[in-house]
C-alpha positions as CSV (number, residue, x, y, z in Angstrom):
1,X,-23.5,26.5,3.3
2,X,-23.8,24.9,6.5
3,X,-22.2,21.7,7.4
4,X,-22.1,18.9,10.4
5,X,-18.5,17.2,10.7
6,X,-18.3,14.1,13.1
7,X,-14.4,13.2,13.8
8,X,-13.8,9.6,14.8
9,X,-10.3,8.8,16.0
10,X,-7.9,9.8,19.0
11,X,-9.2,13.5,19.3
12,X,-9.6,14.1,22.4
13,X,-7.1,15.3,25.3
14,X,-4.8,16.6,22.2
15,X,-5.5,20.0,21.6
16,X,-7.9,18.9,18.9
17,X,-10.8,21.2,19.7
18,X,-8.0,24.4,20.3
19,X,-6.7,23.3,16.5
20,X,-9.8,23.1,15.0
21,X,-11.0,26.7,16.2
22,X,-7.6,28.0,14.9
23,X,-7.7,26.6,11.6
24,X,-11.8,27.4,11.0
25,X,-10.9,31.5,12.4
26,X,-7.8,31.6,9.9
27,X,-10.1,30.2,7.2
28,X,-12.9,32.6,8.2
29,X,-15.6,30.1,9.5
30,X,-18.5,30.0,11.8
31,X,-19.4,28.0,13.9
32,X,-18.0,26.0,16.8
33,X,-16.7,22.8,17.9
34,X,-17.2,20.4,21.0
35,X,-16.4,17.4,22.3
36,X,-19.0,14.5,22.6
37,X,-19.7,11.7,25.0
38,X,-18.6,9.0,23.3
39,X,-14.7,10.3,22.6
40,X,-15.4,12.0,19.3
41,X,-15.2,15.6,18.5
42,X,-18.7,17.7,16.7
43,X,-18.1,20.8,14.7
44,X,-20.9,22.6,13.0
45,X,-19.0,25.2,10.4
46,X,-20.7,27.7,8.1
47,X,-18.9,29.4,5.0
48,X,-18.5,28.5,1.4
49,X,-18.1,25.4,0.1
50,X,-14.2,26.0,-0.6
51,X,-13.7,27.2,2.8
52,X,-15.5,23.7,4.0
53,X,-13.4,22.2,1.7
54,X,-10.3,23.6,3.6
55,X,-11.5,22.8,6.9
56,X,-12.3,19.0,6.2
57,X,-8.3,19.1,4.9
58,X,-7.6,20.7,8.4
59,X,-9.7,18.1,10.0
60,X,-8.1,14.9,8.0
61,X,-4.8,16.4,9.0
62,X,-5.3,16.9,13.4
63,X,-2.7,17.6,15.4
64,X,0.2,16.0,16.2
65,X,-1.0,14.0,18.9
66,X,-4.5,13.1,17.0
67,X,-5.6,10.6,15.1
68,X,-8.1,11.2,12.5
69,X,-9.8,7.8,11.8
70,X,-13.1,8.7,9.9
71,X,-14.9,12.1,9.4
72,X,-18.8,11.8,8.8
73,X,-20.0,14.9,7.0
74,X,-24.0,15.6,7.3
75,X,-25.5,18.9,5.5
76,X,-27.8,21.1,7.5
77,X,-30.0,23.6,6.9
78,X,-29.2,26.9,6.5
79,X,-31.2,28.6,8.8
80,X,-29.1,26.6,11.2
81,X,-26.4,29.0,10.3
82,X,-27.9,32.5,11.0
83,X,-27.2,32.5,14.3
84,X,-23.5,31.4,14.1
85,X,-21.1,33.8,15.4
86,X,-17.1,33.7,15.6
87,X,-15.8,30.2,15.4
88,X,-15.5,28.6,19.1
89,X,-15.1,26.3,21.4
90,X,-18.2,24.9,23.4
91,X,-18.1,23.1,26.6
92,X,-14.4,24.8,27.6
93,X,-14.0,25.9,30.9
């Protein structure tokens, strides 16, 4: 199963993205997870549907200096997953 996440809220410039490829490796997702333009943070996750489960609970949950205002979840398709390797981050440098 492969699924979009879009998290709205103060996630950005606290160690969001850093938390979000810890929890995803210790659940044992791929995928990866970026920031966007517009101040919100993208991950694209692939694994079983209880393992997305635990990830949108990580999400919900941030860090301690996030907050998680709204989390739009869009399904994609599979084939989008194939490719995915160890969870990471994109656009760190």
């Amino acid at each position: 199963m492969v699924q979009q996440y879009l998290v709205k809220g103060r996630v950005q410039g606290v160690g969001f993205r850093w938390f979000v490829q810890n929890e995803a490796a210790r659940i044992g997702l791929r995928g990866w997870v970026r920031n966007t333009d517009d101040g919100h943070v993208e991950v694209l996750a692939a694994g079983t549907p209880d393992q997305l489960e635990d990830l949108v609970q990580a999400l919900a949950r941030g860090t301690r200096g996030s907050r998680v205002d709204n989390i739009e979840s869009h399904p994609v398709a599979e084939s989008e997953g194939d490719e995915l390797q160890t969870f990471q981050i994109e656009g760190a440098w």
